[in-house]
N, C-alpha and C positions, 0 to 999 in steps of 0.2 A: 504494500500500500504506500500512496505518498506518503512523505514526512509535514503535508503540509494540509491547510482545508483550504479551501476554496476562498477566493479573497483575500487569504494572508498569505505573509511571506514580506519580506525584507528586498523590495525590487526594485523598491526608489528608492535613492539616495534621497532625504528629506534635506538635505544641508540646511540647518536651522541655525548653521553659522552666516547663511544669507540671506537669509529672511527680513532684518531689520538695515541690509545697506542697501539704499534708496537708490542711491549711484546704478549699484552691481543690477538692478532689479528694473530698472527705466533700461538702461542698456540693454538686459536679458527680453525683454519686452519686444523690442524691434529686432533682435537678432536674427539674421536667416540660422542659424542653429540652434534655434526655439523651436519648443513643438507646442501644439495648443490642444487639448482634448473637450471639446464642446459637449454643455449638457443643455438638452432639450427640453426642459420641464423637468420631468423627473428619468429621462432617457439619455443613453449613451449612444454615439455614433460609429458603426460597423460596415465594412465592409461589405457589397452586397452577396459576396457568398457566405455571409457571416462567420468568416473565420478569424477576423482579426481585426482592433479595434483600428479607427480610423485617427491619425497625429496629423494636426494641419499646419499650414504654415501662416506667419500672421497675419499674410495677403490672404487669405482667406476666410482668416477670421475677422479683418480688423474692423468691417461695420457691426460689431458685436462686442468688440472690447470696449469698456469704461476703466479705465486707468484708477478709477476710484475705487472700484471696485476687485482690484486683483487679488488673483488666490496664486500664489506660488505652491506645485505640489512636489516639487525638488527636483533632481535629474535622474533621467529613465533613457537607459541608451545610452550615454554622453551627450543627451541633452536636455539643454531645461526647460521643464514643462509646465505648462501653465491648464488651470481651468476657465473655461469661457460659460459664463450662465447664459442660456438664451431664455427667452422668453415660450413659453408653451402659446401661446395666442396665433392662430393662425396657421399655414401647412407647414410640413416640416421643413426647416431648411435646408442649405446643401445638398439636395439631390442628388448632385451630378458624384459625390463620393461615397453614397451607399444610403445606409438607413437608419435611423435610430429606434433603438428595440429597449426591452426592459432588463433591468441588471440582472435578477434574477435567473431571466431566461441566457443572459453572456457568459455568465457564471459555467453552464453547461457546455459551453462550445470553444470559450475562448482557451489561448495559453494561461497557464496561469499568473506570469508575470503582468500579462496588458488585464487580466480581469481584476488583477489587487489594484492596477491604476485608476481601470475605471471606478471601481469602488471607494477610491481615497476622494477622486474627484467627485463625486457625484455625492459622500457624504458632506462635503464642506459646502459645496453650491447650496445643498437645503440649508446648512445650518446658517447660511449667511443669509438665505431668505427667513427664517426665521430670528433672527438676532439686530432685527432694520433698528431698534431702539435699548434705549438702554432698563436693565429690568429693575438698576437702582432708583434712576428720577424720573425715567421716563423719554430722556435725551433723545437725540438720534445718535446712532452709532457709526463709526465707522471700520474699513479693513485696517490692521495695526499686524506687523510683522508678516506682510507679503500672503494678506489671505489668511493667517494660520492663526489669529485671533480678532477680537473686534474691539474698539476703543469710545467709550462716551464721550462725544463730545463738549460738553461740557465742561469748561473750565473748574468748575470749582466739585467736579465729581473723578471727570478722569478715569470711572470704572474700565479692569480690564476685562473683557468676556473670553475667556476659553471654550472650544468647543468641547461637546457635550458629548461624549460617552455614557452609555448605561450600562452597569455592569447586571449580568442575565446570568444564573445557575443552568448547568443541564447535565443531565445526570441517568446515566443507566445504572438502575438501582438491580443487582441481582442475589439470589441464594445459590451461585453455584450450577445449580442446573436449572434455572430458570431465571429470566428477565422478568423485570415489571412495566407495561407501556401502557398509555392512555391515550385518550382521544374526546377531542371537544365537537358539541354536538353541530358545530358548521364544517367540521371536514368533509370528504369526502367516504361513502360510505364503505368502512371495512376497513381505514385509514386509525392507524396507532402509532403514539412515538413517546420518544423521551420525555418525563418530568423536567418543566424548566419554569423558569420566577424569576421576577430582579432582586436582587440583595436589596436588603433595607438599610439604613443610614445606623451603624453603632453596629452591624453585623458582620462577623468572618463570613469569607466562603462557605467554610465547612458548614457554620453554624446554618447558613441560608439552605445549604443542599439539605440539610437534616429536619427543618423547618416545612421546607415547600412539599416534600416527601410526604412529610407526615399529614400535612391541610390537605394534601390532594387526594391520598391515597388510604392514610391511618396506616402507614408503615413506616416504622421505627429503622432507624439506619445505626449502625456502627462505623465502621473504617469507613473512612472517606477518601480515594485518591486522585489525582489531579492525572488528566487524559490531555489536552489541549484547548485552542482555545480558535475562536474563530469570530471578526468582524462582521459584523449585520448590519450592513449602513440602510435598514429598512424602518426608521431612519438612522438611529445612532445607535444600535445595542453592540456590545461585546458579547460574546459566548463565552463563556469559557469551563468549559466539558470536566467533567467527574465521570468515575465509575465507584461506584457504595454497595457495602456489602448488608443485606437487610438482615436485621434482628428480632424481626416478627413476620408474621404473612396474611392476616385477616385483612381485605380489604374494605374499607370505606369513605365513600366522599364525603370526606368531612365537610371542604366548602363547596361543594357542588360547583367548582371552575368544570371540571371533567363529567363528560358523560357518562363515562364507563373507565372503567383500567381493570386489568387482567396480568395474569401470570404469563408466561410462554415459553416453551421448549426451544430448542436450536432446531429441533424437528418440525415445530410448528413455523417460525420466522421463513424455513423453507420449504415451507407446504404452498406458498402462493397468501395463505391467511397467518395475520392480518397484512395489510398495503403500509407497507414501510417509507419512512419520509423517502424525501429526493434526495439523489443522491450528492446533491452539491453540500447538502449541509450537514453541521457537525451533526446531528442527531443520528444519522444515517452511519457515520464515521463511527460514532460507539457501536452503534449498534449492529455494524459489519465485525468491528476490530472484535466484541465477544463471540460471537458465530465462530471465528478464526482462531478464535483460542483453542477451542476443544477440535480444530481442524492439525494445532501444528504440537499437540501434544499425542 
């Protein structure tokens, strides 16, 4: 199996040593060895055989660029790259260099270095439509270090805004010879996955996996180990994956988030029942990697 999930990975150089010189960053702007990756609303621009994302050059992007507006996402290739927000109003643009599709669905097709791009781009573009003001007084805000944070305007506030990660538990809780998966009642039907929740504020990991386990399920966990971790810029979450080893087996919904949750064989994951996540996401990744355990013993 990769060493990696989908979306992550270390592909850009983020150089956050360049982020705050203005010089390096107006220069990098116009450079024919700049690359631009445009986002369309909440869409990525590919290739029309969708095999690979589309890097434009700034003649191509430049009725798009606002100079006030810039997100530096670091260097990719040996070059530097920038995100372009377009506006979703109206048909798509650029035509004539492919299509723009949903990260989700690039995720499945693309390499994995240009899907981690897309996804680094494409979380900052929201959070900077989200972040137009400031959440201390109210201000307006602006971009502060090349994109990678936003600054109130306001003299006598100054607030700095960091973008917003949400840290997300997920957790294939097992006994050994059985999984524990659940499923919410708008899935699709026959569809089962991982326990997953955000940490709460004053809360460890551990304590979060042992927590959300227990509200969803009424199963008690012991060992908790850390598996990896995976980006969800849908819009900001992190993953970041556990395997737990459970200390009881009576199921109940205690909050009723879940439909249903059940036990399951390695026999049964490969019966066809129940419809296992997709396979881009961490959920899928646990829950192939235990399958495989009892494959390479």
């Amino acid at each position: 199996m990769e060493n990696y999930n989908v979306f992550a990975g270390a592909f850009v150089d983020r150089s956050g040593e360049l982020r705050k010189d203005l010089d390096w960053l107006a220069d990098a702007v116009g450079n024919e060895n700049s690359r631009f990756v445009p986002v369309w609303g909440v869409q990525c621009l590919v290739d029309k055989d969708l095999q690979h994302a589309v890097l434009l050059e700034h003649q191509h992007v430049a009725p798009f660029i606002d100079d006030r507006e810039l997100i530096f996402l670091g260097v990719f290739r040996d070059h530097p790259t920038f995100a372009v927000a377009i506006d979703a109003a109206g048909a798509p643009p650029l035509p004539k260099f492919g299509e723009f599709r949903e990260l989700r669905f690039l995720g499945t097709v693309l390499p994995p270095d240009e899907s981690n791009l897309l996804a680094h781009a494409r979380a900052l573009v929201l959070w900077h439509a989200s972040q137009v003001f400031c959440g201390k007084c109210g201000s307006a805000a602006q971009p502060g270090a090349g994109g990678n944070s936003r600054v109130c305007t306001n003299s006598e506030c100054g607030q700095v805004i960091f973008p917003r990660v949400d840290p997300a538990i997920i957790v294939l809780v097992t006994d050994g010879e059985r999984c524990l998966l659940g499923r919410q009642e708008h899935w699709p039907e026959g569809s089962y996955s991982t326990i997953a929740g955000f940490a709460e504020p004053g809360e460890s990991l551990e304590d979060a996996v042992r927590r959300e386990v227990y509200e969803e399920t009424n199963i008690q966990v012991g060992e908790v180990t850390y598996h990896s971790s995976q980006p969800w810029p849908f819009p900001s979450a992190l993953m970041l994956g556990f395997v737990a080893e459970a200390t009881s087996a009576d199921i109940a919904l205690n909050d009723k988030e879940l439909e249903d949750a059940r036990w399951f064989t390695r026999d049964d994951l490969k019966s066809g029942f129940p419809k296992l996540p997709f396979r881009i996401s961490i959920a899928r990744r646990l829950v192939d990697h235990w399958i495989h355990l009892d494959e390479d013993n």
